[in-house]
VEXDREN-2710 file (C-alpha; in Angstrom, 1 decimal):
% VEXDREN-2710
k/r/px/py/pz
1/UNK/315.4/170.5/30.8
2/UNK/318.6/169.7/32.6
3/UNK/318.3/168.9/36.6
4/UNK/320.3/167.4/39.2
5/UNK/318.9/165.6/42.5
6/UNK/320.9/164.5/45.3
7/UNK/319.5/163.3/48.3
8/UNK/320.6/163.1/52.2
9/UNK/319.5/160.2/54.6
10/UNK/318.3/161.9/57.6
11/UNK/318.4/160.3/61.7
12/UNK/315.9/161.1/63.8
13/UNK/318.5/162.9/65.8
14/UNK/318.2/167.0/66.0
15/UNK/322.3/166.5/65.5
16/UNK/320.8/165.6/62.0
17/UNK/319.6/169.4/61.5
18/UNK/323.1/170.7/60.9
19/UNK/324.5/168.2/59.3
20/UNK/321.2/168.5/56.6
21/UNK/322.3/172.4/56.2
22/UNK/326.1/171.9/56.3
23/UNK/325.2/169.4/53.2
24/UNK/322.8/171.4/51.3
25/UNK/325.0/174.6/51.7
26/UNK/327.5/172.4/49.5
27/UNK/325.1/170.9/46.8
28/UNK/324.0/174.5/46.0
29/UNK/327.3/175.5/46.1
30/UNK/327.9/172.7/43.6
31/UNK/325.2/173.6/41.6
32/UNK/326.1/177.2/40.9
33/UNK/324.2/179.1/43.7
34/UNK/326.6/181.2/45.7
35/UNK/326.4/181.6/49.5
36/UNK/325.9/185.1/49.1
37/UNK/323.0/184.9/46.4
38/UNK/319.4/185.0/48.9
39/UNK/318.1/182.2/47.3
40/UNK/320.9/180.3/49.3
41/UNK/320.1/181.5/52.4
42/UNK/316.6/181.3/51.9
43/UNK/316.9/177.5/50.8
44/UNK/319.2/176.9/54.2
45/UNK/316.3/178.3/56.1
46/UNK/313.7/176.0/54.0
47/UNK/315.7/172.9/54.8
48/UNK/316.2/173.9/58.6
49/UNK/312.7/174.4/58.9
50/UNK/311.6/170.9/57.2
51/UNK/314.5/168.8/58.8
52/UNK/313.7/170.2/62.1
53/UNK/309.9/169.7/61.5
54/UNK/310.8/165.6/60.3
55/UNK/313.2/165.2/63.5
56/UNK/311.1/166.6/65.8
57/UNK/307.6/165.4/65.3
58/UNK/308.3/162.3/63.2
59/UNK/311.0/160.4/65.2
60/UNK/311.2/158.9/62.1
61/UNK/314.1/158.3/59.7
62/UNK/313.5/160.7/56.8
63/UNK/315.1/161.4/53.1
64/UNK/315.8/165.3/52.2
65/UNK/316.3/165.8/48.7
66/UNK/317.5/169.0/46.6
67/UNK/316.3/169.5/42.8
68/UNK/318.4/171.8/41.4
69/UNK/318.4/173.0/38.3
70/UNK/320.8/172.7/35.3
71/UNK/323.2/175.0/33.7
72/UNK/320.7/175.8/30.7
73/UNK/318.2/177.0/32.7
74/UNK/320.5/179.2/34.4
75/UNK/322.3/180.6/31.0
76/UNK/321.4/184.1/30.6
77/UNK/319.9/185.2/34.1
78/UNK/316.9/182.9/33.2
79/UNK/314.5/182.0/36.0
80/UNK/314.8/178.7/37.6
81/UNK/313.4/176.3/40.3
82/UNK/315.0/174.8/43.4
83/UNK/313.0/172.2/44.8
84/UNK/313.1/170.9/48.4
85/UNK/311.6/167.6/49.8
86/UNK/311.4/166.1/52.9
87/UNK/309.9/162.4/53.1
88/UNK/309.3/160.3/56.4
89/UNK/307.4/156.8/57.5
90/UNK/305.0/158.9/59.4
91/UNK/301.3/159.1/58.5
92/UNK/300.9/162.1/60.7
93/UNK/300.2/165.1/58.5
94/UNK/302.4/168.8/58.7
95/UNK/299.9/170.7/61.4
96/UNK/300.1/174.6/60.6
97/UNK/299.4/176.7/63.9
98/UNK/300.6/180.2/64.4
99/UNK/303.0/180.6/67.6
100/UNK/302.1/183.4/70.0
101/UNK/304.3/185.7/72.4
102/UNK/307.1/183.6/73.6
103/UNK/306.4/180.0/72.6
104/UNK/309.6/178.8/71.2
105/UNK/307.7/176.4/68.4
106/UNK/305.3/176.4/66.4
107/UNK/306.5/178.5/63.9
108/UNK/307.8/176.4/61.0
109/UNK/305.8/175.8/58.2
110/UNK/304.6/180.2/58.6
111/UNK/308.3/180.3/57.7
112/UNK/307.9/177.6/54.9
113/UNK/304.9/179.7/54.0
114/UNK/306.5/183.1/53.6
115/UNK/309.4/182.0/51.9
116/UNK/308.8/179.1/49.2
117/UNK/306.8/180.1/46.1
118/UNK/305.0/177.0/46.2
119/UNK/304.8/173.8/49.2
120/UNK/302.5/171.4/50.1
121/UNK/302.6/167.7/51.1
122/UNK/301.2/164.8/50.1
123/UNK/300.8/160.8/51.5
124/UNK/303.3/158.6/50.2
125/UNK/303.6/154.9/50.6
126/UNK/303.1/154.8/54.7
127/UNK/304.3/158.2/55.0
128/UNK/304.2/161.6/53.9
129/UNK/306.3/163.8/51.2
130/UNK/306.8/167.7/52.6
131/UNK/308.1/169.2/49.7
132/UNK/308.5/173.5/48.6
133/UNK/309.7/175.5/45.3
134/UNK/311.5/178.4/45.1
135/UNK/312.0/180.3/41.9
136/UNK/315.8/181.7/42.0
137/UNK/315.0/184.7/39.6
138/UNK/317.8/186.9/37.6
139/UNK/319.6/189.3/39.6
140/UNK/319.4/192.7/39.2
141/UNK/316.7/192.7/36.3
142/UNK/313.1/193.8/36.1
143/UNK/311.8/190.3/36.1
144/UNK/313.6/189.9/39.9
145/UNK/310.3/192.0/40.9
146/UNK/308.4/188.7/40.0
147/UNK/309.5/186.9/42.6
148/UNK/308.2/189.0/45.6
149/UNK/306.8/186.5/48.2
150/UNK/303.4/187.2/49.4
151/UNK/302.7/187.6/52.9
152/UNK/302.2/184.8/55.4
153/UNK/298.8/183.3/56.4
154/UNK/297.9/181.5/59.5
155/UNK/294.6/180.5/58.2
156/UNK/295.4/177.8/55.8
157/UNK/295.7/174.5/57.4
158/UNK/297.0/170.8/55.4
159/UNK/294.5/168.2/54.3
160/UNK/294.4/165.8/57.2
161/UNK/292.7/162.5/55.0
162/UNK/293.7/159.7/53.7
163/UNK/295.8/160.0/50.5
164/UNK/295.4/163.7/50.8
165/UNK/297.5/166.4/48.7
166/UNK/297.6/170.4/49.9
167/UNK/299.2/172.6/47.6
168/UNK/300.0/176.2/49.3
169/UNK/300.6/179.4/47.7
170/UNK/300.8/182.7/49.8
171/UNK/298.8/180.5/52.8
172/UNK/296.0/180.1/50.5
173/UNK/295.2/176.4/49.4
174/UNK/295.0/176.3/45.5
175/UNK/294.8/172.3/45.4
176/UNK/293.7/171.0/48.5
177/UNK/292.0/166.9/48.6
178/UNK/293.7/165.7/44.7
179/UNK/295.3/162.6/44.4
180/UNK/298.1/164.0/42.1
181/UNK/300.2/167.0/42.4
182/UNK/300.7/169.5/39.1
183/UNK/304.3/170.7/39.1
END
């Protein structure tokens, strides 16, 4: 399996958030994913949401990173995955809570939620690795109905322990407390 990952030091400056879109709009451009495809504008929401989230609550320097895959997974309308990760030097851990009425925050990792096929986060080194998958499935073929996104949760919340991993699908934990992740 061919991939390519390119990664983007982050500030903790909310200037940063634009700059992390503007670059990522160009890596998947570079990587065969057209502006008009959803998956691109999907992913540009994903790494908003995560940039935003590292800026904001971290004040932290942080490292996105894109794993795109190659041209052979792409070759004829195949499936393939595009992974997202933000890591910062914070030990605090992603805190899900579900916005009400007209608060302007709190509203983030929902979105994560209902848009990435997989996400979750684990501890790494002194900080933390955010991290979410989204399966870019073939256009205009039966198998596209595959890759329907379930509907988001408010009731799933992140490990909050040491060396903790939470693994999210749909809002619904499916590997919450391991010391590895399965990818």
């Amino acid at each position: 399996m061919q991939v390519l990952q390119v990664q983007l030091e982050i500030r903790p400056d909310p200037a940063e958030v634009g700059r992390a879109r503007k670059w990522a709009r160009s890596r998947l451009a570079g990587s065969g994913i057209e502006a008009d495809e959803p998956v691109a504008e999907t992913l540009i929401l994903l790494v908003s949401e995560l940039v935003t989230n590292a800026v904001v609550h971290t004040g932290c320097p942080a490292v996105l990173r894109l794993v795109l895959p190659g041209a052979a997974e792409e070759a004829g309308g195949a499936s393939a995955t595009v992974r997202l990760e933000v890591a910062d030097a914070s030990t605090r851990p992603p805190s899900r809570r579900c916005a009400e009425g007209d608060e302007t925050s709190g509203r983030g990792l929902a979105l994560v939620d209902g848009l990435a096929d997989r996400w979750g986060w684990s501890t790494e080194g002194a900080g933390k690795r955010i991290w979410c998958e989204v399966d870019r499935c073939p256009t205009g073929s039966a198998a596209a109905a595959l890759c329907d996104r379930p509907p988001v949760s408010c009731d799933a919340a992140p490990a909050a322990r040491e060396g903790a991993v939470a693994v999210y699908r749909g809002g619904v934990p499916v590997c919450e407390g391991f010391a590895y992740e399965a990818v």
